[in-house]
N, CA, C, O and CB atoms as a CASP TS submission, in Angstrom:
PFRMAT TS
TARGET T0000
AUTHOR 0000-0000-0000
METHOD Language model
MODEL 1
PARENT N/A
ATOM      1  N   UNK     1      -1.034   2.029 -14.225  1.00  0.00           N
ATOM      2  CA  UNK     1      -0.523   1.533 -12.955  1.00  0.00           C
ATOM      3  C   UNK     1       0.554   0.480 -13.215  1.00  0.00           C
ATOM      4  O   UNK     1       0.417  -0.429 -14.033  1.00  0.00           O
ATOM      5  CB  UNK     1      -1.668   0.947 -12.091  1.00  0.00           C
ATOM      6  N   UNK     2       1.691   0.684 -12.416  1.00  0.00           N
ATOM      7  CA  UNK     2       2.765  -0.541 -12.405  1.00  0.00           C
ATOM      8  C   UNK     2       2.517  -1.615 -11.618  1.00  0.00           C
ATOM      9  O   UNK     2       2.046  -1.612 -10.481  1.00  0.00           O
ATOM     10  CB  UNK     2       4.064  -0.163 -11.975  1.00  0.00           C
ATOM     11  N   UNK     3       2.932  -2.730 -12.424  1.00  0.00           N
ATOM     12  CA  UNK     3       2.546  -4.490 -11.928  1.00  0.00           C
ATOM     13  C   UNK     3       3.079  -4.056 -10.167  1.00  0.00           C
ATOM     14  O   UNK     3       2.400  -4.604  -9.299  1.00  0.00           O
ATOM     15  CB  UNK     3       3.969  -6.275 -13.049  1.00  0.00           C
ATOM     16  N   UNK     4       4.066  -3.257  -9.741  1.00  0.00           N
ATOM     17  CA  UNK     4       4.439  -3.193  -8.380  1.00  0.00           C
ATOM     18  C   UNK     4       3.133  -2.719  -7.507  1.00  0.00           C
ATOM     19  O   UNK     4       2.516  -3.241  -6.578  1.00  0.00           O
ATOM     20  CB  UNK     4       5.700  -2.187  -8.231  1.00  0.00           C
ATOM     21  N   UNK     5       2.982  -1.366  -8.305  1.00  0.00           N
ATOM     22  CA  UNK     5       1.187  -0.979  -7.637  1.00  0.00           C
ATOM     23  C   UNK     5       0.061  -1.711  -7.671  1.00  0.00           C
ATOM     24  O   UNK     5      -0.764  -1.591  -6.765  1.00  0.00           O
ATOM     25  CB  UNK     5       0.499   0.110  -8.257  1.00  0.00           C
ATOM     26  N   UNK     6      -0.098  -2.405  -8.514  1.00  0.00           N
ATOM     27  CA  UNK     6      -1.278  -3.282  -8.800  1.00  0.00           C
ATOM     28  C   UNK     6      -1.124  -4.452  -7.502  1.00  0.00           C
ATOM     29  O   UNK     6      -2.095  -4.919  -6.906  1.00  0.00           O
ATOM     30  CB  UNK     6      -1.173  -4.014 -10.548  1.00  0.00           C
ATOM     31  N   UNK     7       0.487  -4.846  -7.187  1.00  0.00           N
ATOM     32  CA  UNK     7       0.682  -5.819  -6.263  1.00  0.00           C
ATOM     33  C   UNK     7       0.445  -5.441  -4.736  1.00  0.00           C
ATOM     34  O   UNK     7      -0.147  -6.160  -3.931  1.00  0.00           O
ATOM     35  CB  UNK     7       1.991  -6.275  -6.471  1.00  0.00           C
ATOM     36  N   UNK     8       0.933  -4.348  -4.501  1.00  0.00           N
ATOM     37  CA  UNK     8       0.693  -3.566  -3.391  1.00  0.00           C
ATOM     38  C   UNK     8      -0.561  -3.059  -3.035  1.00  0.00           C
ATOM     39  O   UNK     8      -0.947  -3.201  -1.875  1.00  0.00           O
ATOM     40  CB  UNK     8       1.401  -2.634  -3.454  1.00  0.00           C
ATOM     41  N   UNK     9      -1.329  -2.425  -3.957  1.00  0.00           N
ATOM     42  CA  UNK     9      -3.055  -2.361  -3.652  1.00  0.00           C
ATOM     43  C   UNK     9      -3.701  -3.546  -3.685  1.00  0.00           C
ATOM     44  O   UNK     9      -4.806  -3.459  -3.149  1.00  0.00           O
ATOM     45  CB  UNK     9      -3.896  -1.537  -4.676  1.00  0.00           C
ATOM     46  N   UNK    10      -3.455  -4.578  -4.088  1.00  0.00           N
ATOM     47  CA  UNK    10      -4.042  -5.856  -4.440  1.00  0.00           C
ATOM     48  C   UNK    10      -3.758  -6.607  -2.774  1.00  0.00           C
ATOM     49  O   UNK    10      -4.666  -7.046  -2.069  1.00  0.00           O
ATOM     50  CB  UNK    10      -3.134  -6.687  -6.008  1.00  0.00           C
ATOM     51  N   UNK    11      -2.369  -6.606  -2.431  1.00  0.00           N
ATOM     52  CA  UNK    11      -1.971  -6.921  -0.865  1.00  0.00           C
ATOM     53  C   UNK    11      -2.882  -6.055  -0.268  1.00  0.00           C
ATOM     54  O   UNK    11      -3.917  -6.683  -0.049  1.00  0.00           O
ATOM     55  CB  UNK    11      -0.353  -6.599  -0.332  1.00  0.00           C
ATOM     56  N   UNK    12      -2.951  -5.110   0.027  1.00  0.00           N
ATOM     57  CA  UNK    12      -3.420  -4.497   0.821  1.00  0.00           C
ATOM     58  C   UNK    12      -5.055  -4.355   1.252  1.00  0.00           C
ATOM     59  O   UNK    12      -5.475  -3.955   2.338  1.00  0.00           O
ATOM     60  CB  UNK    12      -2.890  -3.587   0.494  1.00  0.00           C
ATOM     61  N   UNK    13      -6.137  -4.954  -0.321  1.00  0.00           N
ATOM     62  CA  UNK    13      -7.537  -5.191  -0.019  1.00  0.00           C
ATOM     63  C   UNK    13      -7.578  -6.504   0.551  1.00  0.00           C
ATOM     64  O   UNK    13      -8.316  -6.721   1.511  1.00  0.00           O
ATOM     65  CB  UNK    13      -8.463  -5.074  -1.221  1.00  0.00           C
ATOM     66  N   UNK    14      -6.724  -7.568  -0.035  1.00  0.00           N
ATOM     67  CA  UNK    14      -6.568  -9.008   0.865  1.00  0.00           C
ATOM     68  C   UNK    14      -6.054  -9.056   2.101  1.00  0.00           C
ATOM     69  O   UNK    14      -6.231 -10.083   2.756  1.00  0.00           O
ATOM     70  CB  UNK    14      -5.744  -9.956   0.281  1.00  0.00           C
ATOM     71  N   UNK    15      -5.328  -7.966   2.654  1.00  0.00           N
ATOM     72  CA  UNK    15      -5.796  -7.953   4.230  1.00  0.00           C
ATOM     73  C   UNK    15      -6.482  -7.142   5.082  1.00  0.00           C
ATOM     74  O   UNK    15      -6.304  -7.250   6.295  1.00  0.00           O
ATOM     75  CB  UNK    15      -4.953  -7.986   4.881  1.00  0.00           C
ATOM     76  N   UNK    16      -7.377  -6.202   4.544  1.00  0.00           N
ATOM     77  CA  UNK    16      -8.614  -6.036   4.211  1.00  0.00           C
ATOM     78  C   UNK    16      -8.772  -5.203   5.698  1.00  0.00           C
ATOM     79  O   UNK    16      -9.922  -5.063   6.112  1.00  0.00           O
ATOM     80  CB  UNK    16      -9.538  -7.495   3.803  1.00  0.00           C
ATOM     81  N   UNK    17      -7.350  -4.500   6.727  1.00  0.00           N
ATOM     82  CA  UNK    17      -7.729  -3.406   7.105  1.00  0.00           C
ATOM     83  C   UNK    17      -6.470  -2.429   6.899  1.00  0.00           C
ATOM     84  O   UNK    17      -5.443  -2.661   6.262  1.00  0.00           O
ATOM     85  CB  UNK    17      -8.278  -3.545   8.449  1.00  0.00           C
ATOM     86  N   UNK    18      -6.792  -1.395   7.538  1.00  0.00           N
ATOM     87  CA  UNK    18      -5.696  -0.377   7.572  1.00  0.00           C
ATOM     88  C   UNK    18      -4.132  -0.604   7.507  1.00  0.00           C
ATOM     89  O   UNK    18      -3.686  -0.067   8.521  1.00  0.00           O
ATOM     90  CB  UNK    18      -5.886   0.250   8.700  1.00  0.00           C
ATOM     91  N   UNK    19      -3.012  -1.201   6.715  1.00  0.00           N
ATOM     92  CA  UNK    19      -1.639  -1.690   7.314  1.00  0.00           C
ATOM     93  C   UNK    19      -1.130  -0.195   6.537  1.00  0.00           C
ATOM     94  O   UNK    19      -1.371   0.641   5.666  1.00  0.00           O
ATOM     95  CB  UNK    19      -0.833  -3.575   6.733  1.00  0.00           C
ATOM     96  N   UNK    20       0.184  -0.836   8.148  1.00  0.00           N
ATOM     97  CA  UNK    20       1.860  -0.088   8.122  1.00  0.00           C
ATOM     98  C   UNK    20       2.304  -0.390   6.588  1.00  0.00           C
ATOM     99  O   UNK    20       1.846  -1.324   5.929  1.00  0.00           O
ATOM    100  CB  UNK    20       3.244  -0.992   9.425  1.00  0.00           C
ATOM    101  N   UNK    21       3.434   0.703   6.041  1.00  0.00           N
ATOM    102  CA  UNK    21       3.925   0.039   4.848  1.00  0.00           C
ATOM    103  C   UNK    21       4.871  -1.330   4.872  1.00  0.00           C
ATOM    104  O   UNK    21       4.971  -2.124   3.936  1.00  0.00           O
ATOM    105  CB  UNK    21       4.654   1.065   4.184  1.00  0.00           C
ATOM    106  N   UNK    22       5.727  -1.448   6.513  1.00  0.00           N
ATOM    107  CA  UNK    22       5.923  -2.769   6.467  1.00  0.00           C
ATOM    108  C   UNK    22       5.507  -4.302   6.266  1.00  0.00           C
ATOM    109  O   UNK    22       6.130  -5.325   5.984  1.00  0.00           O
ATOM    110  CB  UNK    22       6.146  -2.725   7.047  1.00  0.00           C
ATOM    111  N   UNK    23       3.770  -3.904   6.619  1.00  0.00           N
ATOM    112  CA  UNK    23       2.848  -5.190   7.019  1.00  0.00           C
ATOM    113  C   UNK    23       2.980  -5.522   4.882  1.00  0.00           C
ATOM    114  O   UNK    23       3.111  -6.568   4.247  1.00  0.00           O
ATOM    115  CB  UNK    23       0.575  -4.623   8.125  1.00  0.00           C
ATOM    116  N   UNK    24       2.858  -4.058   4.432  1.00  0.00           N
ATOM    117  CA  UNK    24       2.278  -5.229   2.864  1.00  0.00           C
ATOM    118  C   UNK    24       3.696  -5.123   2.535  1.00  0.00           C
ATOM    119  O   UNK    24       3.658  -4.991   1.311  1.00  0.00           O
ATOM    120  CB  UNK    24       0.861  -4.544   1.220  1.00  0.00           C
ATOM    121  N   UNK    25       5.008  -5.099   2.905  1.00  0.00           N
ATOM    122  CA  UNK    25       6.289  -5.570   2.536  1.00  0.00           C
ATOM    123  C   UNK    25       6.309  -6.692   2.748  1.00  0.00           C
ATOM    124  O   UNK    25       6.528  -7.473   1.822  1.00  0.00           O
ATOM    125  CB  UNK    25       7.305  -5.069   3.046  1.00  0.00           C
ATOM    126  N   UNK    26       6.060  -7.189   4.176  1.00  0.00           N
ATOM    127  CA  UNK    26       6.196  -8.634   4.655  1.00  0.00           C
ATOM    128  C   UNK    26       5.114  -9.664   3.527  1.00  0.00           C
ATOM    129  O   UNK    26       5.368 -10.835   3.244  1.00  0.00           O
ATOM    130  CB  UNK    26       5.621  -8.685   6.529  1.00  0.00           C
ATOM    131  N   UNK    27       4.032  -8.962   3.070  1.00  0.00           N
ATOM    132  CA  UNK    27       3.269  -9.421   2.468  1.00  0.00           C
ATOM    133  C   UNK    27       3.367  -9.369   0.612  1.00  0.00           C
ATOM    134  O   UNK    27       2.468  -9.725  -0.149  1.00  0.00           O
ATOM    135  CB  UNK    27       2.267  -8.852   3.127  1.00  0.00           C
ATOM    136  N   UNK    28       4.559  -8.886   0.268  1.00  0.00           N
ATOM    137  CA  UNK    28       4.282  -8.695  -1.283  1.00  0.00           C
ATOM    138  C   UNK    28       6.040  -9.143  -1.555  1.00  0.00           C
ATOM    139  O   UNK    28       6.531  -9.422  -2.649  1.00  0.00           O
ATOM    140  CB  UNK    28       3.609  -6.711  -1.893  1.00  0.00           C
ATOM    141  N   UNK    29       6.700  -9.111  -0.333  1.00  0.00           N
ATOM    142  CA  UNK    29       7.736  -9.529  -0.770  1.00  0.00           C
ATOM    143  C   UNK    29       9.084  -8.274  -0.800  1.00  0.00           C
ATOM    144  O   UNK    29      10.288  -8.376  -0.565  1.00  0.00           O
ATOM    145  CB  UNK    29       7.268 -10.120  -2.087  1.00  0.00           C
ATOM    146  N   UNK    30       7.997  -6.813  -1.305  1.00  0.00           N
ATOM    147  CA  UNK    30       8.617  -5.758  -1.655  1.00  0.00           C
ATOM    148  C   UNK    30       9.601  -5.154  -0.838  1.00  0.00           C
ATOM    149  O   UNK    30       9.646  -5.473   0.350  1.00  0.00           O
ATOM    150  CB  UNK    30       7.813  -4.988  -1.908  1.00  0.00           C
ATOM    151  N   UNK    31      10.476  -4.245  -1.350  1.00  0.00           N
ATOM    152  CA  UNK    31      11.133  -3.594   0.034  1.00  0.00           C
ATOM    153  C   UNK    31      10.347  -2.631   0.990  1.00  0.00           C
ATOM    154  O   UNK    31       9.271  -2.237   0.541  1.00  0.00           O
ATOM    155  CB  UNK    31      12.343  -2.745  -0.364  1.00  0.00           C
ATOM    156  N   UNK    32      10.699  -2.202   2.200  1.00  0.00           N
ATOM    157  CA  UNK    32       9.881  -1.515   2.785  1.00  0.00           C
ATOM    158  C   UNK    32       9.769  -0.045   1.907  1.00  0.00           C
ATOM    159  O   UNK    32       8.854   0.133   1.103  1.00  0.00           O
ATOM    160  CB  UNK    32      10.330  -1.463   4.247  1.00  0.00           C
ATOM    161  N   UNK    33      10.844   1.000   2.175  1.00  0.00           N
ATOM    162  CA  UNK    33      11.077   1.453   1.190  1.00  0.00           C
ATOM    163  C   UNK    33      10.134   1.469  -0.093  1.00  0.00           C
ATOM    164  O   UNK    33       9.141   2.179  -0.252  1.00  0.00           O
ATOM    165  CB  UNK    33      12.048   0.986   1.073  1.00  0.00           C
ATOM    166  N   UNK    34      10.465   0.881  -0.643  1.00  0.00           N
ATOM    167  CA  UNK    34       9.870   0.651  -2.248  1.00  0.00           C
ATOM    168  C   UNK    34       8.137   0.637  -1.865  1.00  0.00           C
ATOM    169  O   UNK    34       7.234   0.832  -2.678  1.00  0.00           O
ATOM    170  CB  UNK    34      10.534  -1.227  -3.140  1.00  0.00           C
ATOM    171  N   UNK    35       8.001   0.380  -0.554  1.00  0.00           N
ATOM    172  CA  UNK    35       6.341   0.066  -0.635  1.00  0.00           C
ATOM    173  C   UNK    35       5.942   1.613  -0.118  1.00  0.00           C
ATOM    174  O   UNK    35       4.900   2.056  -0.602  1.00  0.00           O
ATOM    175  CB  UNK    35       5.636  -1.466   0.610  1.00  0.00           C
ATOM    176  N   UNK    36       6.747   2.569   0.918  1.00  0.00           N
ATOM    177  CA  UNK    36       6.095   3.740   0.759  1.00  0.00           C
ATOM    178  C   UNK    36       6.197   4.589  -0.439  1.00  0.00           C
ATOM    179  O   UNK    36       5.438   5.557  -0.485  1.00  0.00           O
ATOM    180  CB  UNK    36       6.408   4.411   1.709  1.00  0.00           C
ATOM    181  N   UNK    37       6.966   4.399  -1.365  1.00  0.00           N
ATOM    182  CA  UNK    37       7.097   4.948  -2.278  1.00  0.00           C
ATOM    183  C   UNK    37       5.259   4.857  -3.381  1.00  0.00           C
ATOM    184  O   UNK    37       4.316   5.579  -3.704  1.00  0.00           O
ATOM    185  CB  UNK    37       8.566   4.247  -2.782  1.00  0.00           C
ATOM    186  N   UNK    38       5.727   3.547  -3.522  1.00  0.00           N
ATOM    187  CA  UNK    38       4.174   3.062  -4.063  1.00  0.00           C
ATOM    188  C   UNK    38       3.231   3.702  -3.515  1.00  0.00           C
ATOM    189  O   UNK    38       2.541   4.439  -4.218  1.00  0.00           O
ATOM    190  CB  UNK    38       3.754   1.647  -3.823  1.00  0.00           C
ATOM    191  N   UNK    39       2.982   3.578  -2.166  1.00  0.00           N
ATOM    192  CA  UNK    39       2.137   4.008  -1.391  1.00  0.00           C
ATOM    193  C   UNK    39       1.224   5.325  -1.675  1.00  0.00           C
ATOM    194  O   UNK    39       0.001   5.449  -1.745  1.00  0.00           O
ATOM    195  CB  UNK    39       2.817   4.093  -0.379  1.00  0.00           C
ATOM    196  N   UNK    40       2.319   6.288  -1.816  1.00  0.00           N
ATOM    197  CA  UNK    40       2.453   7.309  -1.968  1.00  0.00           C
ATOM    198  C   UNK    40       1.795   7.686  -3.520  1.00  0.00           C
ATOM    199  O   UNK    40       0.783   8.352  -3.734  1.00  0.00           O
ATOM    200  CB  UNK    40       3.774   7.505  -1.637  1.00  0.00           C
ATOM    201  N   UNK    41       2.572   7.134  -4.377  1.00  0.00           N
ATOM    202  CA  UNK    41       1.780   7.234  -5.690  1.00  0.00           C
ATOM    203  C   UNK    41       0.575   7.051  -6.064  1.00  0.00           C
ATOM    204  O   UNK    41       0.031   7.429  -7.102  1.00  0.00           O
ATOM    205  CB  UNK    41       2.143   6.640  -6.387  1.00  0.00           C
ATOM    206  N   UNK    42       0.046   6.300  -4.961  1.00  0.00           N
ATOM    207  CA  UNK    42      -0.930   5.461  -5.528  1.00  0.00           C
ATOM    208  C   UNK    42      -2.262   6.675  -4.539  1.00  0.00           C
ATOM    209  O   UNK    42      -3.401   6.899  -4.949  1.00  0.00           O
ATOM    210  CB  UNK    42      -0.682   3.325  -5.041  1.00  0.00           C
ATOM    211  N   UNK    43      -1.630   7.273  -3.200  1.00  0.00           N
ATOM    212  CA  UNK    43      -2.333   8.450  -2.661  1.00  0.00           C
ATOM    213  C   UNK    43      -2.924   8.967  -3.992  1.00  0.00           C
ATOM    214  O   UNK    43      -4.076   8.936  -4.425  1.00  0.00           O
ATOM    215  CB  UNK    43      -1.338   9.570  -1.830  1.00  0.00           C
ATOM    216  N   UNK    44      -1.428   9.595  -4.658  1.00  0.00           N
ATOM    217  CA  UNK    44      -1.506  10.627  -5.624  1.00  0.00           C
ATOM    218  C   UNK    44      -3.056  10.232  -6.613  1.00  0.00           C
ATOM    219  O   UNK    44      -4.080  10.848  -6.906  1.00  0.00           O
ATOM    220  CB  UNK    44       0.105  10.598  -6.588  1.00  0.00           C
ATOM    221  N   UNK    45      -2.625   9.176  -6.817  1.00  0.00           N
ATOM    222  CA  UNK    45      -4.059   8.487  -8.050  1.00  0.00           C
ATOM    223  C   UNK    45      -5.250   8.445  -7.008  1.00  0.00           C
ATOM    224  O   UNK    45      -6.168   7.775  -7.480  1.00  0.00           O
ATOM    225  CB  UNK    45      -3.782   6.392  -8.871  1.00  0.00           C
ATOM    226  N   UNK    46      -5.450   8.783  -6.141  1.00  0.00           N
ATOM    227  CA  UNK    46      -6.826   8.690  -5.377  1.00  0.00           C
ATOM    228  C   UNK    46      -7.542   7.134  -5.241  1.00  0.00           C
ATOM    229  O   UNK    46      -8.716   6.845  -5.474  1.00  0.00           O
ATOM    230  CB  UNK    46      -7.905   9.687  -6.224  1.00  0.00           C
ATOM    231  N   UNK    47      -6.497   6.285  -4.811  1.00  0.00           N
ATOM    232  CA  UNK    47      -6.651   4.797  -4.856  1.00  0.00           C
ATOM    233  C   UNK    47      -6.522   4.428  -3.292  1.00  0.00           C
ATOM    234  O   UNK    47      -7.229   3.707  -2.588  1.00  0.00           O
ATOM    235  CB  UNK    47      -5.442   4.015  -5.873  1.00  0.00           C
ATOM    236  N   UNK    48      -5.655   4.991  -3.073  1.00  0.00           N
ATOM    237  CA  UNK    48      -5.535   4.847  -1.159  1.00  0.00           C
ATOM    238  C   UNK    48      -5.732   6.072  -0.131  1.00  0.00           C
ATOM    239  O   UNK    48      -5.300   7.214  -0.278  1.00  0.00           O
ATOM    240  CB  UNK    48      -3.908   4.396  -0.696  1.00  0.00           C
ATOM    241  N   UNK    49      -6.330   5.672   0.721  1.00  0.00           N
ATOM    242  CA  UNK    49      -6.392   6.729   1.576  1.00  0.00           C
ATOM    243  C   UNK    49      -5.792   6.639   3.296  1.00  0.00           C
ATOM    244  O   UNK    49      -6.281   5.586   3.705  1.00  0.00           O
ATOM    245  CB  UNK    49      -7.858   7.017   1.499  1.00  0.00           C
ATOM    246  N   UNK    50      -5.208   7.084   4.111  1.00  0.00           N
ATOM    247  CA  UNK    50      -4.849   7.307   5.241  1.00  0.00           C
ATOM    248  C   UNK    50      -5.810   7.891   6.595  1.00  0.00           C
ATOM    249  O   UNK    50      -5.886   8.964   7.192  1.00  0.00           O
ATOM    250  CB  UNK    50      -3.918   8.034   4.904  1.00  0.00           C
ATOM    251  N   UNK    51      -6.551   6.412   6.717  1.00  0.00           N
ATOM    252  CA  UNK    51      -7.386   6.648   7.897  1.00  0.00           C
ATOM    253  C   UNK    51      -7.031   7.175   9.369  1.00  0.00           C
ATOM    254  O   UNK    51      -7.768   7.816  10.118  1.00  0.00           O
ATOM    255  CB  UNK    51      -7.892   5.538   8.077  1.00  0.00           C
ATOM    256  N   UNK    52      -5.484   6.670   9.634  1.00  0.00           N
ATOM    257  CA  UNK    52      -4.647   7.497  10.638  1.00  0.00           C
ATOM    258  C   UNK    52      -3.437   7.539  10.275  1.00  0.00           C
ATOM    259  O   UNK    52      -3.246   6.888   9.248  1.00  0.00           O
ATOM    260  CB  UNK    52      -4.625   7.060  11.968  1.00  0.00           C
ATOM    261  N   UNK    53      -2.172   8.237  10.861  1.00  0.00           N
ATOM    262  CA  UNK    53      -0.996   8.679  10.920  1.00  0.00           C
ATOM    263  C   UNK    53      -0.229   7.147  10.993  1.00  0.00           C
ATOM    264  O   UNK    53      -0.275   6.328  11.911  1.00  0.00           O
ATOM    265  CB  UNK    53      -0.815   9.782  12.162  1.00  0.00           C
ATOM    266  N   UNK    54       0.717   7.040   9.277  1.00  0.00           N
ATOM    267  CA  UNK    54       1.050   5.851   8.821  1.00  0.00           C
ATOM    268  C   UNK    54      -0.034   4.467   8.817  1.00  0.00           C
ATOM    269  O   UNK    54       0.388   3.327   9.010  1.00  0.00           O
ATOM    270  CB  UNK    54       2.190   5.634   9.585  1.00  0.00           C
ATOM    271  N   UNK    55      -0.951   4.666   8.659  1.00  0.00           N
ATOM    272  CA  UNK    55      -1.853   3.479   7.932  1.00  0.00           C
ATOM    273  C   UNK    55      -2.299   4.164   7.061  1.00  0.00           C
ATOM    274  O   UNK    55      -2.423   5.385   6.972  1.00  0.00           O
ATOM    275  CB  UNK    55      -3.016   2.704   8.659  1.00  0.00           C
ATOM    276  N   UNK    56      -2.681   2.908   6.037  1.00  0.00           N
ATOM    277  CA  UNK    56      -3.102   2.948   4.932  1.00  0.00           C
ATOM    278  C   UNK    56      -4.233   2.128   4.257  1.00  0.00           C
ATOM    279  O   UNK    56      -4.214   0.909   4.431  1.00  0.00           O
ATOM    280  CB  UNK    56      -2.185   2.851   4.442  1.00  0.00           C
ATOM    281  N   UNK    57      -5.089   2.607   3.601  1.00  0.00           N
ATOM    282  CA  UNK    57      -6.221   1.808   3.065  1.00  0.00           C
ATOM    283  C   UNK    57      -6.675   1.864   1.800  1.00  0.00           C
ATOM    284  O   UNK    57      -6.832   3.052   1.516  1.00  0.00           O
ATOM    285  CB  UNK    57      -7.225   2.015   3.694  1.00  0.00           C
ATOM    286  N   UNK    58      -6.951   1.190   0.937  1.00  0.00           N
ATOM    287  CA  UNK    58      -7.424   1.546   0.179  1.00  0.00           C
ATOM    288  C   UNK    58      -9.391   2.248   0.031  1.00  0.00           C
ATOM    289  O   UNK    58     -10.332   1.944   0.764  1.00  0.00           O
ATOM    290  CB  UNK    58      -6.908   0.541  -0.386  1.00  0.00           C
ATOM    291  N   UNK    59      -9.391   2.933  -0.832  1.00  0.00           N
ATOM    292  CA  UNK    59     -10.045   3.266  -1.100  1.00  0.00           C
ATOM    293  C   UNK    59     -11.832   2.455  -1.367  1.00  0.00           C
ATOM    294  O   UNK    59     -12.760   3.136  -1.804  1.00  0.00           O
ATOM    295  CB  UNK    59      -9.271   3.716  -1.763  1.00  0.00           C
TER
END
């Protein structure tokens, strides 16, 4: 996993419900962009999952 993913799943259990990919941009600093990208990868690794249409959670 890249220090970017590790930052972005790591944002995303510390606010500890479902966010937009903007909410953990505003929160990691990252671009928006750059955070669905992550996002996405990190689907791929079976680390996050999509409880509804554009949210995201981890696992």
């Amino acid at each position: 996993m890249t220090p970017d993913e590790e930052k972005v799943l790591k944002a995303m259990k510390d606010i500890g419900k479902p966010v937009r990919p903007g909410d953990v941009a505003e929160a990691t600093g990252i671009d928006s962009k750059e955070v669905s990208k992550i996002i996405a990868s990190l689907k791929k690794l079976e680390l996050v999952d999509s409880p509804k249409r554009c949210y995201y959670a981890p696992k």
